[in-house]
C-alpha positions in Angstrom: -159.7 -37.4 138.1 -159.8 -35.1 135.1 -162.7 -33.7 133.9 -162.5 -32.4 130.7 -165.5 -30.4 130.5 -165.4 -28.9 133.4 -161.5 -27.8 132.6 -162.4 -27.0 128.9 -165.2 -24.5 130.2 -162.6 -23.2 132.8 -160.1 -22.4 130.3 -162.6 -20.7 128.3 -164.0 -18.4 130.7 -160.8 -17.1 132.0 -159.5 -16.6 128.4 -156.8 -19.3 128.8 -158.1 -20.7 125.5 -161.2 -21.4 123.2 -162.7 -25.2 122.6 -161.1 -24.5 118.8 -157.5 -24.2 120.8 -157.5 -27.4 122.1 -155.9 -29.9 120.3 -155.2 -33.8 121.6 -152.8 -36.4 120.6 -154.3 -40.1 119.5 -153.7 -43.2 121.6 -151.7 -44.7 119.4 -149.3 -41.5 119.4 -149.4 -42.1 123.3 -148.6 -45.4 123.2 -145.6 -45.1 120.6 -143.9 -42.6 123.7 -144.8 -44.6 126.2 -143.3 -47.3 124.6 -140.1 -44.9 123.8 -139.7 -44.1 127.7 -140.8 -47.8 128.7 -143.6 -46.3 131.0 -147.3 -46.7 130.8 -148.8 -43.1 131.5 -151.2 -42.7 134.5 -154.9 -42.5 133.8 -154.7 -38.5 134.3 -152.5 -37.9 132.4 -153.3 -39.8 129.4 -156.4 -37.7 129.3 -154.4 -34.8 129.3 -152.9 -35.6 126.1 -156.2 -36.7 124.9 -157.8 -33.7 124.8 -155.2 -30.8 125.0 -151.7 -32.7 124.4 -150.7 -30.8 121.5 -152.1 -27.2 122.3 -154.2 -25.3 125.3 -154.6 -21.8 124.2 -152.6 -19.9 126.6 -152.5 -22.6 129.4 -148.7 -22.7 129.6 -146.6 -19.9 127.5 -143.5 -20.2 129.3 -143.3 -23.8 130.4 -142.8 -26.7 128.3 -145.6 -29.0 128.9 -146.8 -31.0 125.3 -146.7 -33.6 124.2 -144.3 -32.6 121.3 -141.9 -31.5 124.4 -141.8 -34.2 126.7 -138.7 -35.8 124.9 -136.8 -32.6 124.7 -137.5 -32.2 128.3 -135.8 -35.4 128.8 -133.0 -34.5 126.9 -132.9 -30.9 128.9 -133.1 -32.4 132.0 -129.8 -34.6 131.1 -128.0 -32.2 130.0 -128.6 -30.0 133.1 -127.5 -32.9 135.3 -125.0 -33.7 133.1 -122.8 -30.3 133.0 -123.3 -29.1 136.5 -122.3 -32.4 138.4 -125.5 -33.0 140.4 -126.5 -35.5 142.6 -129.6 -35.4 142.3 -131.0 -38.9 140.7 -134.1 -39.2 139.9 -136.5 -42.0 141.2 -137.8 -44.9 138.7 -140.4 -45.0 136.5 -140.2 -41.0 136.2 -141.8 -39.4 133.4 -140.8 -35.7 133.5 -143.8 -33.5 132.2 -142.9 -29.5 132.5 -140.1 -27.6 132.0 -138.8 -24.1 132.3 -135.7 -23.0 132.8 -133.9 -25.4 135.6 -137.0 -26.0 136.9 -139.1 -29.7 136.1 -142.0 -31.3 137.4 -142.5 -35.1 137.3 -145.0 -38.0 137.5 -143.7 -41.3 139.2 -145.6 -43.7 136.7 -146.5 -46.6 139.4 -149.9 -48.0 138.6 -151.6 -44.8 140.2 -154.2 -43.3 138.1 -153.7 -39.6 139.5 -150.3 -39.3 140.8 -148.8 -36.5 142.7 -146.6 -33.7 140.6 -143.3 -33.7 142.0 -140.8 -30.3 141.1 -136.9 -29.9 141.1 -134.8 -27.0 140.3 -131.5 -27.8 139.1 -130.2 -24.4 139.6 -129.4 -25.0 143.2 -126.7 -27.3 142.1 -125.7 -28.8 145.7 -128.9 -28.3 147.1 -131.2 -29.8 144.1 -134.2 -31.7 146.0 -137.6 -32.8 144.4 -140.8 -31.8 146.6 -144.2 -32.6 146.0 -145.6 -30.0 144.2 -149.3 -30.6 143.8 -151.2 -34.1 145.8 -152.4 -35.4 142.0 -151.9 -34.1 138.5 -155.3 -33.4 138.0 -155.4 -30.9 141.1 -151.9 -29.5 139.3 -153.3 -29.4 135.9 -156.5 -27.4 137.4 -153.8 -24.9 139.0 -152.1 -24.7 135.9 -155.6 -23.3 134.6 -156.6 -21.2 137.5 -153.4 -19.4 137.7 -153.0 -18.9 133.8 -152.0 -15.3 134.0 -153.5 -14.4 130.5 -152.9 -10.2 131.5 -149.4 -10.4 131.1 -149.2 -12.4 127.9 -148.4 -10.2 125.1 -151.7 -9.0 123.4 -150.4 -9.2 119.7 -151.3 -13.1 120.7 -154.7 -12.4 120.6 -157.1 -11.5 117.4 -159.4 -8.6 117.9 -162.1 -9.8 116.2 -163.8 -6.5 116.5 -161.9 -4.7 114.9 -160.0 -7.6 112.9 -156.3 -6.2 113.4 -153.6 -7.3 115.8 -152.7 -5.2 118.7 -148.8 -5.6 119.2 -148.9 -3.9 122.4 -147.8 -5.3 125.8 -150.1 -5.1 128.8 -148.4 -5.9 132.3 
């Protein structure tokens, strides 16, 4: 299961993000998507939302993973499948989380409070097939934070408060 402190303080001390960064969704927001997929969310992952749905700092600058994504991910996944032919179907009661590029990763929504994460890339057109990607998405939201490569975002993202000015410059 998550837990939220113990995440929150791992985000801060690797720089991912400060507690002022993290920004949840309300239950009833939850509910109203949940609803809009016809899905109830596992346990897990309604905590996500709860406590950093909206915004995590750095957690995940290249991926779509928010709350605010999750129906365009929908509508990107479609569209993929849609205009390269694939056969690739995915299984019921899917709620696709993450996005980036061609590639997704999924939760089956079936009653199990910590689900595994499941990822497709649609870029191999004929060969497109879903793997397990992490055992539960709490052990994949963890990852997400341990491997949170915050050296290679650009550093005009972060405020020096020392010296109180921006520093455009790219560190690799």
């Amino acid at each position: 299961m998550i837990d939220v402190n113990h995440l929150t303080n791992l985000m801060e001390s690797r720089g991912v993000a400060r507690k002022s960064d993290l920004v949840g969704v309300s239950d009833a927001e939850i509910r109203e998507l949940e609803k809009h997929f016809g899905l109830s969310f596992p346990h897990t992952y309604r905590q996500f939302l709860l406590n950093f749905g909206r915004s995590a700092g750095f957690l995940s600058p290249w991926m779509a993973i928010y709350f605010d994504d999750l129906k365009e991910i929908r509508e990107q996944f479609n569209c993929l499948i849609a205009a390269d032919r694939h056969t690739f179907v995915l299984p019921k009661r899917v709620l696709l989380i993450a996005n980036w590029e061609s590639v997704f990763d999924y939760l089956i929504c079936d009653a199990n409070d910590d689900p595994e994460v499941h990822r497709i890339d649609l870029y191999q057109t004929d060969l497109a097939q879903a793997r397990v990607y992490a055992k539960s998405y709490s052990a994949y939201l963890e990852n997400l934070v341990n491997t949170a490569d915050v050296d290679s975002l650009p550093s005009d993202l972060y405020d020096d408060e020392a010296l109180g000015v921006l520093d455009d410059s790219i560190h690799y």
